[in-house]
C-alpha positions as CSV (number, residue, x, y, z in Angstrom):
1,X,13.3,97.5,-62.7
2,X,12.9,96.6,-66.5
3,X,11.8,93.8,-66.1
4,X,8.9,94.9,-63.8
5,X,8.0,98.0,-66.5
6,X,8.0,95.2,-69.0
7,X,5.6,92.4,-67.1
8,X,3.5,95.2,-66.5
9,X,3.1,96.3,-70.1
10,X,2.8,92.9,-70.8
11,X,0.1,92.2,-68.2
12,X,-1.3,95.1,-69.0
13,X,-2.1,94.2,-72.1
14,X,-2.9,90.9,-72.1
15,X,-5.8,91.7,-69.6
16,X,-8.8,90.9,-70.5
17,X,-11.1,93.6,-69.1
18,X,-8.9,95.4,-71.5
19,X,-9.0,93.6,-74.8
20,X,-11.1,96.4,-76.4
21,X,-9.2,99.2,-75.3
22,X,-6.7,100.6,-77.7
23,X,-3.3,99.2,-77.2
24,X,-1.4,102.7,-77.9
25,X,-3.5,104.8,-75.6
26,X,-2.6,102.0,-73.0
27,X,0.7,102.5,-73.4
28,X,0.4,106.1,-73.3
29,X,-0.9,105.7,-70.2
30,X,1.4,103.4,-69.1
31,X,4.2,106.2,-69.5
32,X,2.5,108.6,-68.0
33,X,1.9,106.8,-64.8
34,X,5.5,105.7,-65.0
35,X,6.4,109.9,-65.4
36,X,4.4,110.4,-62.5
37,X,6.0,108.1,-60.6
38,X,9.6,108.7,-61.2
39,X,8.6,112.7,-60.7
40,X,7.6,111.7,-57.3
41,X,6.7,108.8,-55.5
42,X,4.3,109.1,-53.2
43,X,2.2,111.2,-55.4
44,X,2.1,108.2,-57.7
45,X,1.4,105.6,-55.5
46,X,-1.6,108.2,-54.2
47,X,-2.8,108.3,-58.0
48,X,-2.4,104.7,-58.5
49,X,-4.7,103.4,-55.4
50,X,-7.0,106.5,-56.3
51,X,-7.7,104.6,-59.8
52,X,-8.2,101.2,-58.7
53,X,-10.5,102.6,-55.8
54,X,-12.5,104.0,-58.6
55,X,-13.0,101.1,-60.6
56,X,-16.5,99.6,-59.7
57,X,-16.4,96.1,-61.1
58,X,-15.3,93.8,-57.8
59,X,-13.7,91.2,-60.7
60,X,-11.5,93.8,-61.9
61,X,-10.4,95.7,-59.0
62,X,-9.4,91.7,-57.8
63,X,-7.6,91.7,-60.6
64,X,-5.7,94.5,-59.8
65,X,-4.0,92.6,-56.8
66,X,-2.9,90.0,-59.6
67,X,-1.3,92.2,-61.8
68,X,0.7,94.0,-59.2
69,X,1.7,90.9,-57.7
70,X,2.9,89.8,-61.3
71,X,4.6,93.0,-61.4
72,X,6.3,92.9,-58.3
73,X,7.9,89.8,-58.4
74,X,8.6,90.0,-62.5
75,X,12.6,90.6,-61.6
76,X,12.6,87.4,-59.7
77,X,12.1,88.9,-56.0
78,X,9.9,91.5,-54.3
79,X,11.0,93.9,-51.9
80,X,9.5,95.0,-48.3
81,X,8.4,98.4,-50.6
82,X,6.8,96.2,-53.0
83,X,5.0,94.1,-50.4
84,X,3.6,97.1,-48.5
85,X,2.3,98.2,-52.0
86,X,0.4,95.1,-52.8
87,X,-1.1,95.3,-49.0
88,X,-2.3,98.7,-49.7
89,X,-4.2,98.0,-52.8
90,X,-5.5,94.9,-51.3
91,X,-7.0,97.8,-48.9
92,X,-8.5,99.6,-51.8
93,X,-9.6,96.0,-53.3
């Protein structure tokens, strides 16, 4: 929804791990990911767990749980979809 693509611009970059990194490329980023999701799904949600499993700082990949949770539940309610998301990158946590 919009209002989850906004919390998690918004989230995004008000995180501080990412403070220093430059608020355009972010959104770039952001857009891409979003592409690559709308393009297909699955592929997405691979690439997405495949990031956060790379990240090697324990505080940040905690973190990550955070921000999807925010994300998630930014319209108000989160969905069985959204749930089983959060699970999984708890997994990769």
């Amino acid at each position: 929804s919009l209002e989850e693509r906004r919390a998690a611009a918004d989230a995004l970059a008000k995180h501080p791990m990412l403070a220093s990194f430059p608020a355009a490329k972010g959104q770039k980023l952001f857009d891409e990911f979003l592409a690559l999701l709308g393009a297909d799904k699955d592929s997405g949600q691979q690439a997405l767990l495949e990031k956060i499993k790379a990240i090697t700082e324990p505080v940040a990949r905690t973190r990550m749980i955070g921000i999807a949770v925010k994300i998630a539940s930014a319209d108000g309610t989160t969905t069985d979809a959204e749930n089983a998301m959060i699970d999984r990158i708890k997994a990769a946590t």
